[in-house]
BATIGU-378830 format. One line per 2 residues: number of its first residue (from 1); their letters; for each residue x, y, z of N, C-alpha, C. Coordinates in Angstrom, 3 decimals. Layout:
<sites>
NUM = A = X/Y/Z/X/Y/Z/X/Y/Z ~ ...
</sites>
This chain:
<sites>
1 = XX = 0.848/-1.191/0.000/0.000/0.000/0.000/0.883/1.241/0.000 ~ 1.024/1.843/-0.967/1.898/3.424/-1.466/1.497/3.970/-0.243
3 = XX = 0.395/4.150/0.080/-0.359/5.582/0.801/0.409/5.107/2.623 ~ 0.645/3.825/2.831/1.062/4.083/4.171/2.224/3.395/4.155
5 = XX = 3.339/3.532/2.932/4.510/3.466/2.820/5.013/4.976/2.623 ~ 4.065/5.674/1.890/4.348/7.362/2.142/4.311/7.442/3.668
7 = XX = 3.466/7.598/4.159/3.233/7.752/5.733/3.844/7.190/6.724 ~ 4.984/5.753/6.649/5.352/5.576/7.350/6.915/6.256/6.687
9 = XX = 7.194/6.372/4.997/8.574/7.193/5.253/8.581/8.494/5.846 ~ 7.672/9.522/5.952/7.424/10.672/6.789/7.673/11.140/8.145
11 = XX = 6.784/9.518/8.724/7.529/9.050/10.073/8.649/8.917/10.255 ~ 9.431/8.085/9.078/10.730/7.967/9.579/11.338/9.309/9.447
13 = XX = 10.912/10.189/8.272/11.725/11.711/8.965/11.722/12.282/9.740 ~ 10.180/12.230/10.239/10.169/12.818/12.181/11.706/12.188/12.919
15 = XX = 11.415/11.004/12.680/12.143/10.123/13.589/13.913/10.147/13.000 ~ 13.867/10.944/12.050/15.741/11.119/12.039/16.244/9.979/11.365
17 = XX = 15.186/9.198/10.573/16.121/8.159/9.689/16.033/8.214/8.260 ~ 16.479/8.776/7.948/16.799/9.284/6.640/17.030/7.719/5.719
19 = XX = 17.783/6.888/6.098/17.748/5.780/5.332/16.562/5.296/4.965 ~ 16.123/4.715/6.334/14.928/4.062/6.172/13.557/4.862/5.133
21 = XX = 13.483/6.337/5.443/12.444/7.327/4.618/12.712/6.898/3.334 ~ 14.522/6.656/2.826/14.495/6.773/1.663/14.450/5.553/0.872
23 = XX = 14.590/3.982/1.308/14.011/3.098/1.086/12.290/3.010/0.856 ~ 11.678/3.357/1.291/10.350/3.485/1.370/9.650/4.505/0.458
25 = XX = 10.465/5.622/0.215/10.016/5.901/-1.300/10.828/5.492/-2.436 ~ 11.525/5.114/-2.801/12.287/4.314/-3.366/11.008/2.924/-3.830
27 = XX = 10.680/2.420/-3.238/10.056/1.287/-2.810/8.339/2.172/-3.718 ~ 8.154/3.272/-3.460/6.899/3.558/-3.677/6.991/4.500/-5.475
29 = XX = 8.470/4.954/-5.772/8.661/5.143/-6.656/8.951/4.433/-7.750 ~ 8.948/3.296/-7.445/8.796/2.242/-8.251/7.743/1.926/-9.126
31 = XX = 6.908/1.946/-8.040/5.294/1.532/-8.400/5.271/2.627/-9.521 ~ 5.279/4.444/-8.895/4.890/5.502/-8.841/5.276/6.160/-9.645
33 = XX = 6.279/6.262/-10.986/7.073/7.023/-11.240/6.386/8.470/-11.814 ~ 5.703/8.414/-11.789/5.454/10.122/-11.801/4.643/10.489/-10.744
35 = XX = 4.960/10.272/-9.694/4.693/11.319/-7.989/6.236/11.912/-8.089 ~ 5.947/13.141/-9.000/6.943/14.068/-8.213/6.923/14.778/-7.335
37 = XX = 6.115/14.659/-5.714/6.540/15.306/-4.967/7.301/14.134/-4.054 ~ 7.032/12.438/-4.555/8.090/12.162/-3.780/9.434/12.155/-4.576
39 = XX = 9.991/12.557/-5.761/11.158/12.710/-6.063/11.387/13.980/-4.966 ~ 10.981/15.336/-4.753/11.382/16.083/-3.688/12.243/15.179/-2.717
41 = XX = 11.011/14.689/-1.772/11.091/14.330/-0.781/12.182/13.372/-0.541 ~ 12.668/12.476/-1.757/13.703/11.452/-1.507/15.279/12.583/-1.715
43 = XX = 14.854/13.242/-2.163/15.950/14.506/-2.643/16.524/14.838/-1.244 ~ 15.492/15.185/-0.312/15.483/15.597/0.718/16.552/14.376/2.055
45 = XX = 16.011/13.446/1.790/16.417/12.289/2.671/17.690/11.848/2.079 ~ 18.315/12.235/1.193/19.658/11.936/0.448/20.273/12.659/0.387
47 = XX = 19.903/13.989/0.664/20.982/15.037/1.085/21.508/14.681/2.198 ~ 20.163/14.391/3.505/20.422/13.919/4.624/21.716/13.611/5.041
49 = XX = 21.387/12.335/4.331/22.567/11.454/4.380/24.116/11.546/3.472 ~ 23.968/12.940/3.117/25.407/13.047/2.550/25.286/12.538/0.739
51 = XX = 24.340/11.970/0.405/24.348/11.667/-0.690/24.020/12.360/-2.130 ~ 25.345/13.703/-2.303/24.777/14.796/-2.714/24.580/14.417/-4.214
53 = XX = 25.194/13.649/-5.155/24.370/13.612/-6.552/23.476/12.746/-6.666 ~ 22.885/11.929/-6.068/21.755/11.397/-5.903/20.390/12.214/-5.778
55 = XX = 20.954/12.692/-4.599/19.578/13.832/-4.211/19.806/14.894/-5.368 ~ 20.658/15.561/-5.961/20.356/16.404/-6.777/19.691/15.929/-8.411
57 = XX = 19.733/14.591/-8.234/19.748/13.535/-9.366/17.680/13.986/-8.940 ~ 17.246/13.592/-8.132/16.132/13.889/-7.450/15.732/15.472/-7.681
59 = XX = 16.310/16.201/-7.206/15.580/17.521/-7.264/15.515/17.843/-8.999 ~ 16.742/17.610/-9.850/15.801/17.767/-10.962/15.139/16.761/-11.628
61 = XX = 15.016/16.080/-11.495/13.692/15.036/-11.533/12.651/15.655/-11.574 ~ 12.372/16.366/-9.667/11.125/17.022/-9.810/11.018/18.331/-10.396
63 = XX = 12.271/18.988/-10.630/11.599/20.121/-11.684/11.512/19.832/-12.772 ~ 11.846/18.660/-13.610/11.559/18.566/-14.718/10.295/17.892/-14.782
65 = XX = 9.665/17.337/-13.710/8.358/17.198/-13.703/7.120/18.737/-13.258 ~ 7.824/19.128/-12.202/7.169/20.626/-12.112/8.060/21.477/-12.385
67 = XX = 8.121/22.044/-13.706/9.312/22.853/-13.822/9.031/24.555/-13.031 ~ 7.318/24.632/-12.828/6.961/26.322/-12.137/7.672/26.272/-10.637
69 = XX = 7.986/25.174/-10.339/8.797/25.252/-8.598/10.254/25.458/-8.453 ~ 10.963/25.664/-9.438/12.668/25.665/-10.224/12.679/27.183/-9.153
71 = XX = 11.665/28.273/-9.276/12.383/29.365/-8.326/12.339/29.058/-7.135 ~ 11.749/28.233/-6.582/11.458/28.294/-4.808/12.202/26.883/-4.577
73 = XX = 12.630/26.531/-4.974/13.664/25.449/-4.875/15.228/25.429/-4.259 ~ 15.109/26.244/-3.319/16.423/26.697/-2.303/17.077/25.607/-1.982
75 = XX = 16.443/24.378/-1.806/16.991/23.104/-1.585/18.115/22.352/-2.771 ~ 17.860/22.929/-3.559/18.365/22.379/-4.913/19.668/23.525/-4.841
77 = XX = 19.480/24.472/-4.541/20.820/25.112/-4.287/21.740/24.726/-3.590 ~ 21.680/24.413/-2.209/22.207/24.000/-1.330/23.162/22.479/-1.958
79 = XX = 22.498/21.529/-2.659/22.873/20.642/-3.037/24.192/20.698/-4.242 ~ 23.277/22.078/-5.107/24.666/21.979/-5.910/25.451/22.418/-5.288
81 = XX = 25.599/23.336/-4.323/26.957/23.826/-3.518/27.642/22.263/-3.152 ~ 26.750/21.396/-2.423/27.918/20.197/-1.849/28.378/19.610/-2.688
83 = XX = 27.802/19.332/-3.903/27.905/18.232/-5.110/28.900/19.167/-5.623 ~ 29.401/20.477/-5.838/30.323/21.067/-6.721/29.828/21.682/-7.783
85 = XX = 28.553/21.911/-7.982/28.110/22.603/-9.041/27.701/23.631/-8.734 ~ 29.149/24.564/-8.964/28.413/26.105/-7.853/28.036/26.963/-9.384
87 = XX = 28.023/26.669/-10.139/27.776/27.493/-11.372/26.431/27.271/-11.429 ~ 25.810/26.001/-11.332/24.376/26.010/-10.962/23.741/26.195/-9.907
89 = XX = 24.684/26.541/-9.110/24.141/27.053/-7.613/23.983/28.468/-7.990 ~ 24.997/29.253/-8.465/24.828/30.430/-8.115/23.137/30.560/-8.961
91 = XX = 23.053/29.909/-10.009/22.028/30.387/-10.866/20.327/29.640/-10.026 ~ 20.322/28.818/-9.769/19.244/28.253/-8.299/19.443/29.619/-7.604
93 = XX = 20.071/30.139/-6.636/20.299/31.109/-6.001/19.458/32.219/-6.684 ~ 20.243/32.741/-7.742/19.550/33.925/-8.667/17.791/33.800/-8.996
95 = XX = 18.234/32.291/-9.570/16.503/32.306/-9.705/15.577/32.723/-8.542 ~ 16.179/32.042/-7.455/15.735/31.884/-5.923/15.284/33.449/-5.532
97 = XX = 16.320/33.981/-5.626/16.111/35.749/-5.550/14.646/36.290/-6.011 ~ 14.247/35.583/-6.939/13.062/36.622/-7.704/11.759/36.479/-6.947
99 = XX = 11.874/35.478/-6.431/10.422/34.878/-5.444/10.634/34.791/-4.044 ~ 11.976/35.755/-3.875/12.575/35.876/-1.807/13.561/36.714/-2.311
101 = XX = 12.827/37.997/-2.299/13.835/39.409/-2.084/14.447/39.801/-1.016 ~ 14.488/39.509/0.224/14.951/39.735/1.557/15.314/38.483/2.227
103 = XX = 16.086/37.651/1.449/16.619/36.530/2.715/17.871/36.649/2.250 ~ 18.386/36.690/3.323/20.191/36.872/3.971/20.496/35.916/3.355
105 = XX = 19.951/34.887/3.675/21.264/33.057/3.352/20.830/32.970/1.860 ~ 20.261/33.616/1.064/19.870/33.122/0.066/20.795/34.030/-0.722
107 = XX = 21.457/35.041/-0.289/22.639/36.078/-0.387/23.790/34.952/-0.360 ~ 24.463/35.025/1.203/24.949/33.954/1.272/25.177/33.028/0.694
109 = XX = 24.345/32.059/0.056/24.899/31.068/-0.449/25.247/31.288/-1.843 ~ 24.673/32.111/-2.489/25.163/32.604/-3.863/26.340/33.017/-3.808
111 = XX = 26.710/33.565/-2.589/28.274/34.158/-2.311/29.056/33.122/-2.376 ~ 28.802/32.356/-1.952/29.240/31.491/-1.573/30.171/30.621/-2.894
113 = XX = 28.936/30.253/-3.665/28.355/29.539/-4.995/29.992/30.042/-6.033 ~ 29.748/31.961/-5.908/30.513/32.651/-6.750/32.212/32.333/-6.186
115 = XX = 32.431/32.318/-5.012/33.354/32.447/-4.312/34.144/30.728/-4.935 ~ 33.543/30.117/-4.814/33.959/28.574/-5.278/34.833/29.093/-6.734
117 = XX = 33.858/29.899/-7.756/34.847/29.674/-9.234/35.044/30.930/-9.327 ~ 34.464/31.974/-8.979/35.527/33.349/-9.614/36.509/33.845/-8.257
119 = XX = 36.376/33.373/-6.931/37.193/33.993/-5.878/36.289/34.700/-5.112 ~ 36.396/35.381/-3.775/35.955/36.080/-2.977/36.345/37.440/-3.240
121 = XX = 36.734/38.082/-4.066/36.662/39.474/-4.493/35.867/39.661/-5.283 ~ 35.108/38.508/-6.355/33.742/38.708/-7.801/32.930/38.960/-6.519
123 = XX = 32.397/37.325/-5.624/31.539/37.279/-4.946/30.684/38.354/-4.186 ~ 32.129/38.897/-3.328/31.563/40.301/-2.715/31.036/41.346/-3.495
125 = XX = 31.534/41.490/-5.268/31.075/42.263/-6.088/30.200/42.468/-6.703 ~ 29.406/40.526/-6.404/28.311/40.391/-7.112/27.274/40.063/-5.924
127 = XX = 27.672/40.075/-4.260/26.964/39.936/-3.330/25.321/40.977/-3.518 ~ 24.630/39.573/-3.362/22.753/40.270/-3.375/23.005/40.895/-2.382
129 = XX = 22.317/42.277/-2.200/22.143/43.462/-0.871/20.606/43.296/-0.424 ~ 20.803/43.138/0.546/19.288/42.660/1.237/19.328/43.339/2.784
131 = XX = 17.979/44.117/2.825/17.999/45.037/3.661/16.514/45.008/4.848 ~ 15.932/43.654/4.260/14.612/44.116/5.101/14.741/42.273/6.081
133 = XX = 15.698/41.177/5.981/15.476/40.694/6.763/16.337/40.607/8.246 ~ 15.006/40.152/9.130/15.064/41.272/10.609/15.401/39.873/11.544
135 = XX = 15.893/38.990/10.998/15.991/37.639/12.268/17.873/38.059/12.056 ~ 17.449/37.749/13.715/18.789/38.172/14.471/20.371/36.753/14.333
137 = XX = 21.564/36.520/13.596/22.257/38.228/13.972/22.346/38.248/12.062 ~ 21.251/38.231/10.895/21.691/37.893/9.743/22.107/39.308/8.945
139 = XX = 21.574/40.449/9.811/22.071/41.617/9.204/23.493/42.097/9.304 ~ 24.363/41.404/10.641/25.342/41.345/11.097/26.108/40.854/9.375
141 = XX = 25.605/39.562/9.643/26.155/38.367/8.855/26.251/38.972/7.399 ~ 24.759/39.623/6.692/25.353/39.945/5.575/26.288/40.955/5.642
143 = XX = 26.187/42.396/6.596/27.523/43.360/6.490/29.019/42.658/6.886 ~ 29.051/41.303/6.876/30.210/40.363/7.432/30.394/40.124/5.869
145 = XX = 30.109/39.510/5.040/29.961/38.597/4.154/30.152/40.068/2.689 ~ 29.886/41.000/3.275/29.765/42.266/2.170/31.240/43.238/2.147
147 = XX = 31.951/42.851/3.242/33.280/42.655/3.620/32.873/44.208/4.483 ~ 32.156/44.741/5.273/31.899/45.474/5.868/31.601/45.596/7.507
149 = XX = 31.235/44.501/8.072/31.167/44.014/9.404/32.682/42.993/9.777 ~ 32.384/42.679/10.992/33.094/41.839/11.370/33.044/40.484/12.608
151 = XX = 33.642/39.633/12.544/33.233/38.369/13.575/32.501/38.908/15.270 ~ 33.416/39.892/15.641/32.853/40.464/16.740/31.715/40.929/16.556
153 = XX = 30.852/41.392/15.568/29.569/42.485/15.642/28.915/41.513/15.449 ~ 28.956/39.984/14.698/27.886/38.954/14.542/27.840/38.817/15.963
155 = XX = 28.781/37.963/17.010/28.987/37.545/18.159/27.911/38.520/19.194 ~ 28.137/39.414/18.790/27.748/40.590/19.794/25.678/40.763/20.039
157 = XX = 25.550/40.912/18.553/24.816/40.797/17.977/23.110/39.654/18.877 ~ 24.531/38.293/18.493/23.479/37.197/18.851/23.022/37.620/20.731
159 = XX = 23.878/37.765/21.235/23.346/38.339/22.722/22.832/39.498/22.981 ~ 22.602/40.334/21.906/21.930/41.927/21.887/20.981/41.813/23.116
161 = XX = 20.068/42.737/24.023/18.903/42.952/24.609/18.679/41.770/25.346 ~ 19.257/40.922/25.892/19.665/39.822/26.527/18.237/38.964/26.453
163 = XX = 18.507/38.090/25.058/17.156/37.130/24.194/16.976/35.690/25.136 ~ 15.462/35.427/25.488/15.450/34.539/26.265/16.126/33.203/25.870
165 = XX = 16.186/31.985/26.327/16.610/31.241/25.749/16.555/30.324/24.799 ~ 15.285/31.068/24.006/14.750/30.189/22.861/15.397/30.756/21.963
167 = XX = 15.421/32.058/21.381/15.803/32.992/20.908/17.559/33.077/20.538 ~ 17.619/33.019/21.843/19.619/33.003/22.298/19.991/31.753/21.335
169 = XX = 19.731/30.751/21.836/19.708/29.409/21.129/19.533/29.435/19.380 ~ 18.527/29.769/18.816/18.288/29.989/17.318/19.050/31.462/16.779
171 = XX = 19.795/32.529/17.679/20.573/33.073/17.095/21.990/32.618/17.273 ~ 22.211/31.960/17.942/23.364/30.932/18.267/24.067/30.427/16.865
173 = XX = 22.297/29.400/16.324/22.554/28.694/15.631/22.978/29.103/14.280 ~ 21.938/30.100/13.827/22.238/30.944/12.545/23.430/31.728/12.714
175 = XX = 24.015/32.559/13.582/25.433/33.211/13.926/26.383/32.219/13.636 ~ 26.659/31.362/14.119/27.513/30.242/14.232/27.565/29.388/12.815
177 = XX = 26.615/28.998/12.584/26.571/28.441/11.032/27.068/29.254/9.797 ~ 27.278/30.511/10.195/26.815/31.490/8.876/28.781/32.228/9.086
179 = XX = 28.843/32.149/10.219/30.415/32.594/10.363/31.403/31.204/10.094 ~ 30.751/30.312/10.353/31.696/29.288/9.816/31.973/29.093/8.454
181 = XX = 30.847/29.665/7.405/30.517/29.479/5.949/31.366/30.201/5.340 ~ 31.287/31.473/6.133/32.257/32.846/5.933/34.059/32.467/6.149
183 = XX = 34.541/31.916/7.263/35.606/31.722/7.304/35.909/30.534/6.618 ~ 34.841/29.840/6.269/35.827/28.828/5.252/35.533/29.571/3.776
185 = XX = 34.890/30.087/3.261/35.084/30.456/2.121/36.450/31.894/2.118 ~ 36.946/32.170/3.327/38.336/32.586/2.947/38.896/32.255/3.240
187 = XX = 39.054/30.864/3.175/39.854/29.922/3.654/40.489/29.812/5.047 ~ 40.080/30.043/6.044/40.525/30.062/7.516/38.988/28.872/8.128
189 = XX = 39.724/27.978/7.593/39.609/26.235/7.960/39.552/25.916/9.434 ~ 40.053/26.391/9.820/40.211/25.501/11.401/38.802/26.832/12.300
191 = XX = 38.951/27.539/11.927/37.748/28.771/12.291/36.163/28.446/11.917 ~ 36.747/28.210/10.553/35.532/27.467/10.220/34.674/26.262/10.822
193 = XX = 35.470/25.202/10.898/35.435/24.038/11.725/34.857/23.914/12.897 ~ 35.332/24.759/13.971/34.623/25.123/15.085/33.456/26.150/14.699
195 = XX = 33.453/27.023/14.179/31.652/27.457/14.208/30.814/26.532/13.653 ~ 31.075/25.820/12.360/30.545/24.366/12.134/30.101/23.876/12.959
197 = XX = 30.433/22.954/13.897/30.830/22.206/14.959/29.864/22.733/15.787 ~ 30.015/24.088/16.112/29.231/24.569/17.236/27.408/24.978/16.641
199 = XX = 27.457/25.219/15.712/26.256/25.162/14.754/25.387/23.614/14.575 ~ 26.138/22.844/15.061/25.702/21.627/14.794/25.058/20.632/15.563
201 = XX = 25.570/21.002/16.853/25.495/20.835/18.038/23.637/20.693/18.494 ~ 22.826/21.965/18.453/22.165/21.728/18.616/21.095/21.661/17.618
203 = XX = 21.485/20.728/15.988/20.795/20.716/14.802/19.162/20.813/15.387 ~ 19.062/19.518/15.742/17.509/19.138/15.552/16.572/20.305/16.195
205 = XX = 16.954/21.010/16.419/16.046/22.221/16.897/15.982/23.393/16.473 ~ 16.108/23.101/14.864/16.506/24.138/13.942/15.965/23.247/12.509
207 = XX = 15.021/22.691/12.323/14.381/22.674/11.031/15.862/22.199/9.911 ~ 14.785/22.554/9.024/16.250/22.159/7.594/17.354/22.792/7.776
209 = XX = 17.784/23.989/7.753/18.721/24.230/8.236/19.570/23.838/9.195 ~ 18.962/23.351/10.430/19.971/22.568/11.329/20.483/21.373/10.844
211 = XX = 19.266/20.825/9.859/20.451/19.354/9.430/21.390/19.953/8.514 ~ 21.454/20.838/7.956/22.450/21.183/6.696/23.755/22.188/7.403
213 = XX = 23.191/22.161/8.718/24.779/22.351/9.637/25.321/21.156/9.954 ~ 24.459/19.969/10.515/24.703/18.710/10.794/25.670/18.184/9.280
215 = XX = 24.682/18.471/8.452/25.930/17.608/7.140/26.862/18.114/6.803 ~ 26.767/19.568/7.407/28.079/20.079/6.784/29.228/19.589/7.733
217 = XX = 29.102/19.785/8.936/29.612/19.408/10.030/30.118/17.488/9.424 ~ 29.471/17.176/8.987/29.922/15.775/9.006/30.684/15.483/7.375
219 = XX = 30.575/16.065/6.717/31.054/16.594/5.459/32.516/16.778/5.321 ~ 32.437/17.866/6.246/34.341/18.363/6.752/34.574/17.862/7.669
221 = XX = 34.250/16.757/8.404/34.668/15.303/9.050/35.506/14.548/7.623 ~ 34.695/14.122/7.050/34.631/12.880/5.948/35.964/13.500/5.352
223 = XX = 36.057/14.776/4.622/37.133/15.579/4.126/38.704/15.175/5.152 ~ 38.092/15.598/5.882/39.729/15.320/6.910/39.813/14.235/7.239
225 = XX = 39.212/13.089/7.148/39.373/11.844/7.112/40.269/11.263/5.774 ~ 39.621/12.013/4.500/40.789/11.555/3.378/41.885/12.444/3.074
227 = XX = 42.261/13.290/3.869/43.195/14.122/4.156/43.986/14.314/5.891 ~ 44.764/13.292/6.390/44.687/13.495/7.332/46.054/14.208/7.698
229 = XX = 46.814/14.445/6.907/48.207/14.867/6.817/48.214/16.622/6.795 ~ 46.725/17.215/6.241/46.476/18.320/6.499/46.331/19.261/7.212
231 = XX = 47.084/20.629/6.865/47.075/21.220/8.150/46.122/22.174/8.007 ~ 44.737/22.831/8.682/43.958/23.730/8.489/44.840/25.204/8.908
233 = XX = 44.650/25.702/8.270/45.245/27.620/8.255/43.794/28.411/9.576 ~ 44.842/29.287/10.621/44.309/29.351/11.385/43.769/31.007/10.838
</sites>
């Protein structure tokens, strides 16, 4: 029965098992092959797990089945960044822009995207300016990232007006994730590593984004595992 093999892989995403979710549509995409919203969804559970051309193998799947969702498809960005296709990241990104005029990370990761093949001097040149989003510390983060702020004013930032501890906690997480992104894309690796690290810490209480600190975090594990002779630049 598809309908409670969907429902029990769902469960298994509540429940943090990404394998198991993705067996089970796998299993239902078989039957199914044109439910593209579970190509999404397996997209989703294979990033999870580190399995970045698979899942991107998945996300365009489903835009080539819904190609009107290609702009709101932020997920598909993210993927080409891990998989190495920042030339199609930056352009996911761009598209991304036209249907989310005010999100910071959606700045960010295009920076990011650019920074991979033309360097961190295009990036900053071609950095989206975004001025109306108000979650704490990302205004920090983009005047960080625009080469205009600095590590201290994010830091500072996340403890502003002394935020209860729900608050403290989810600016923690976004501060910390977003300065680690920053120091590794200028290459100060071992800086990076630890805001990683500390971004990661408390994933599950942070939606998609917390797992995509979690994989990154386990990502630049896997990296220094086939590099162990390496020295990170402080």
């Amino acid at each position: 029965n598809t309908t409670l093999l969907t429902l029990r892989g769902r469960i298994h995403e509540e429940e943090n098992q990404p394998a198991k979710a993705e067996a089970d549509y796998t299993t239902i995409l078989k039957k199914e092959p044109n439910n593209s919203g579970l190509y999404h969804r397996r997209g989703v559970v294979r990033f999870f797990q580190l399995k970045f051309d698979d899942s991107l193998a998945d996300f365009d799947k489903f835009i080539e089945m819904v190609p009107g969702q290609e702009p709101y498809h932020w997920q598909r960005g993210l993927v080409h960044y891990y998989a190495g296709k920042y030339k199609a990241g930056r352009k996911q990104f761009e598209v991304h822009q036209t249907v989310n005029k005010q999100d910071v990370e959606n700045a960010v990761w295009h920076y990011l995207c650019v920074a991979k093949t033309d360097g961190v001097a295009e990036a900053e040149k071609h950095f989206i300016k975004i001025t109306s989003d108000r979650r704490v510390p990302l205004k920090q983060i983009h005047a960080l990232f625009a080469g205009k702020g600095t590590e201290q004013q994010v830091l500072d930032a996340i403890k502003a007006g002394d935020p209860a501890p729900g608050a403290l906690a989810r600016n923690q997480f976004y501060g910390h994730l977003y300065l680690g992104l920053y120091f590794e894309s200028q290459g100060k690796e071992e800086k990076a590593a630890k805001y990683i690290a500390l971004s990661a810490k408390g994933h599950d209480s942070h939606g998609y984004m917390g797992q995509v600190a979690r994989v990154h975090h386990e990502w630049l594990q896997q990296k220094a595992k086939r590099q162990p002779t390496r020295k990170g630049s402080k």
